[in-house]
C-alpha angles and dihedrals in degrees: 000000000000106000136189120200105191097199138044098208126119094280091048109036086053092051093050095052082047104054086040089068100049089055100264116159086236123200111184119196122196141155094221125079101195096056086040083057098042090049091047092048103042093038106016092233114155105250123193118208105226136066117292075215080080130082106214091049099059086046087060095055096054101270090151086062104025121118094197138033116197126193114195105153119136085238118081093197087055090050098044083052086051104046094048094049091046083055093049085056093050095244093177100224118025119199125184146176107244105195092157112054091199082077104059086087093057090048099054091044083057083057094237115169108231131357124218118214098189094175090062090035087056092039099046095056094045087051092049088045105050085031098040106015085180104053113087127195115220102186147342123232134171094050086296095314092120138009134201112234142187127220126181100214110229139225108281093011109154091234094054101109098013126114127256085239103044082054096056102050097053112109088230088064114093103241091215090066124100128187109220109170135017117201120192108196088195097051090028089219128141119207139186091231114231139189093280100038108120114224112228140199105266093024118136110234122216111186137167103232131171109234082246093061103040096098095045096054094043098056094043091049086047113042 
């Protein structure tokens, strides 16, 4: 894909070295020459000096061709400008870093396609590793909305020998939660867990959560 990454900061520098190595066509902006000359140098990612806020400036790094627009500046207002220019210029798919949450509104509104709160994101993970040091979470979808964790259910744990179905109907079970793999390390299998699929002692958990109802569900798969 043809990417822009608006901000090289260290959200979006890392991003852009990211997406290089899986094979992405990366275009970095930034204001600033001297990050534009570090990222080109340490990743080799093609950085243009100027604001992605400014027309011109998007049309020289490829808008007219580019699958994705990211906006990754420390600054919401910056981003909002940039969003809305890269859909008036019909970017496909339009990405940004929300810091400020006063401006979500102004984002949907934009019409962007998905928003990226890094601070919860960050936040979130050190509270569920000093707090859970055996969850893991294996992904985040939905602009940090959800996340997609993992649990290793312990000896004596209320859920081991339940079924999937008996689990989800109890009022203490968030009821945005959704089970989506079971992993027994004894038996190696992976399965798809359904209604009738009894938890056991030992089983790997994978499970949709919001970032509200992770602690919820952890402590209730785990105690």
């Amino acid at each position: 894909m043809y990417i822009i990454v608006a901000g090289g900061g260290m959200v979006g520098g890392l991003l852009a070295g990211k997406l290089l190595e899986s094979k992405h066509d990366v275009i970095l902006i930034d204001h600033r020459e001297e990050v534009c000359n570090k990222l080109y140098a340490e990743t080799g990612v093609v950085a243009i000096k100027g604001s992605a806020t400014q027309i011109e400036v998007l049309k020289e790094a490829g808008v007219e061709k580019a699958d994705v627009m990211v906006a990754a500046t420390p600054s919401d207002a910056d981003n909002l400008v940039s969003a809305i220019l890269a859909k008036s210029l019909d970017v496909p798919q339009v990405v940004v870093r929300m810091r400020d949450p006063n401006y979500e509104k102004a984002y949907r509104v934009a019409g962007v396609n998905a928003i990226v709160r890094v601070t919860d994101l960050m936040v979130n993970q050190m509270v569920m590793e000093i707090e859970k040091p055996k969850v893991r979470r294996i992904t985040t979808i939905g602009g940090g909305r959800a996340n997609i964790f993992m649990v290793i259910v312990p000896p004596g744990a209320k859920v081991a020998g339940m079924m999937v179905k008996d689990v989800a109907v109890r009022s203490d079970f968030p009821s945005e939660c959704v089970f989506v793999a079971l992993y027994n390390p004894t038996s190696a299998q992976l399965s798809i867990p359904r209604g009738d699929h009894i938890i056991n002692e030992g089983d790997e958990l994978f499970f949709i959560s919001t970032a509200e109802d992770i602690k919820r569900i952890v402590d209730f798969l785990t105690t």
